[in-house]
C-alpha positions as CSV (number, residue, x, y, z in Angstrom):
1,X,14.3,5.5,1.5
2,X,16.9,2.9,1.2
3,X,17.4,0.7,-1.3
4,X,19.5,-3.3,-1.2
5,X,20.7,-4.0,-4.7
6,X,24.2,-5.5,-5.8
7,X,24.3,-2.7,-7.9
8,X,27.0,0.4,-6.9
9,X,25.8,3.9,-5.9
10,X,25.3,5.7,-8.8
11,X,23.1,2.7,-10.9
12,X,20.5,2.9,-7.7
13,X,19.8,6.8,-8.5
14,X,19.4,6.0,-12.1
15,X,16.7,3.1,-11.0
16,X,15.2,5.2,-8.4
17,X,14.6,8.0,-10.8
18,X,13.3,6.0,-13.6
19,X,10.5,3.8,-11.3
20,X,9.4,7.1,-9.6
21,X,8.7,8.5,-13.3
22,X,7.4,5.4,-14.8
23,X,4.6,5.4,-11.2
24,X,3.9,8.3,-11.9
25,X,2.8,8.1,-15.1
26,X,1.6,4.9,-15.8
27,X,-0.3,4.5,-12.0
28,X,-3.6,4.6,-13.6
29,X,-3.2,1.7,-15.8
30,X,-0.3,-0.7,-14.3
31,X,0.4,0.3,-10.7
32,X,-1.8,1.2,-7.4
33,X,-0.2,4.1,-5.3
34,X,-0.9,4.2,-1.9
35,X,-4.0,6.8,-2.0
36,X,-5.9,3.7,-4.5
37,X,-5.0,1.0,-1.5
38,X,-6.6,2.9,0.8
39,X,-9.3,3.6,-1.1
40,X,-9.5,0.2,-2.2
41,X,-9.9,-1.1,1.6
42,X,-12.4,1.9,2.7
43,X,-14.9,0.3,0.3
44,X,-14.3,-3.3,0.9
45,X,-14.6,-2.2,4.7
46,X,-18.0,-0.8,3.6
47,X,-19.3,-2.9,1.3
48,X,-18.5,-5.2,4.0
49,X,-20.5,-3.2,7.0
50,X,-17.5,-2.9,9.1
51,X,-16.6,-0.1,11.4
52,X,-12.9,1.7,11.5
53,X,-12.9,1.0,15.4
54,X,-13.7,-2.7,14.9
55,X,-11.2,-2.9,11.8
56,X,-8.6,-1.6,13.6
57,X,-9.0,-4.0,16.6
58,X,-9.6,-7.3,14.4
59,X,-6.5,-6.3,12.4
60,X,-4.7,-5.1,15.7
61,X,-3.7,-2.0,13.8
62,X,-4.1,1.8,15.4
63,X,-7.5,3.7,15.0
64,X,-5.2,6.3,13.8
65,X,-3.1,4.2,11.3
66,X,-6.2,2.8,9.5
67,X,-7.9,6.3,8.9
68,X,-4.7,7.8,7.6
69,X,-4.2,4.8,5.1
70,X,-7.5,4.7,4.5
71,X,-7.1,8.5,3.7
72,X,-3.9,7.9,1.3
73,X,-1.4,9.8,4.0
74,X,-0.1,6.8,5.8
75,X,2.5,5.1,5.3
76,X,1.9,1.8,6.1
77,X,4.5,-1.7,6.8
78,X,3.7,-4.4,4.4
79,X,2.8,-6.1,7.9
80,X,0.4,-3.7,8.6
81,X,-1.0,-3.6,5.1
82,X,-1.6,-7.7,5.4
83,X,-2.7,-7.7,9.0
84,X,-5.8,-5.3,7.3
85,X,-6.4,-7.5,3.8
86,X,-6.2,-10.4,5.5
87,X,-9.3,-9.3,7.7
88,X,-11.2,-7.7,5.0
89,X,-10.5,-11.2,2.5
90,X,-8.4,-9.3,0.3
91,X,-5.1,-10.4,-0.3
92,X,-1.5,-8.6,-1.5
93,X,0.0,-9.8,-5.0
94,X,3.4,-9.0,-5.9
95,X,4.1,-10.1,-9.6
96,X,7.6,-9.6,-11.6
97,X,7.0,-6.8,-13.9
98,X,7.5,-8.0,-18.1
């Protein structure tokens, strides 16, 4: 994974280190990991009555790529991500951490 920062080398290790720590132990409580999105669209896609096939092709996202998010071992874009939200009436919220 790479990283843009105007920091040097060395300071974006540091970082890297200390938000990988801080997800993993505070997840629960502050931050969703990928295996709670996908979860988290699974059951809106069923509460909703929505099928993967016809997910997939309203979102225009792969069969594939929405069962392996879905199943927390995808990796998806942030395009991909909001092409699916956007369908199901969800929505992405980035917020600057305090």
């Amino acid at each position: 994974m790479q990283y843009i920062t105007p920091f040097n080398k060395k300071s974006i290790t540091i970082a890297c280190n200390i938000i990988e720590k801080a997800l993993y132990c505070t997840f629960k409580s502050k931050f969703m990991n990928l295996v709670q999105v996908g979860e988290t669209i699974k059951q809106r896609r069923q509460r909703l009555n929505i099928r993967q096939n016809d997910l997939a092709e309203l979102s225009e996202v792969g069969l594939r790529t929405l069962i392996a998010i879905e199943n927390g071992t995808g990796n998806p874009s942030f395009e991909t991500l909001t092409k699916i939200v956007d369908v199901l009436g969800l929505e992405l919220t980035l917020t600057i951490k305090s």
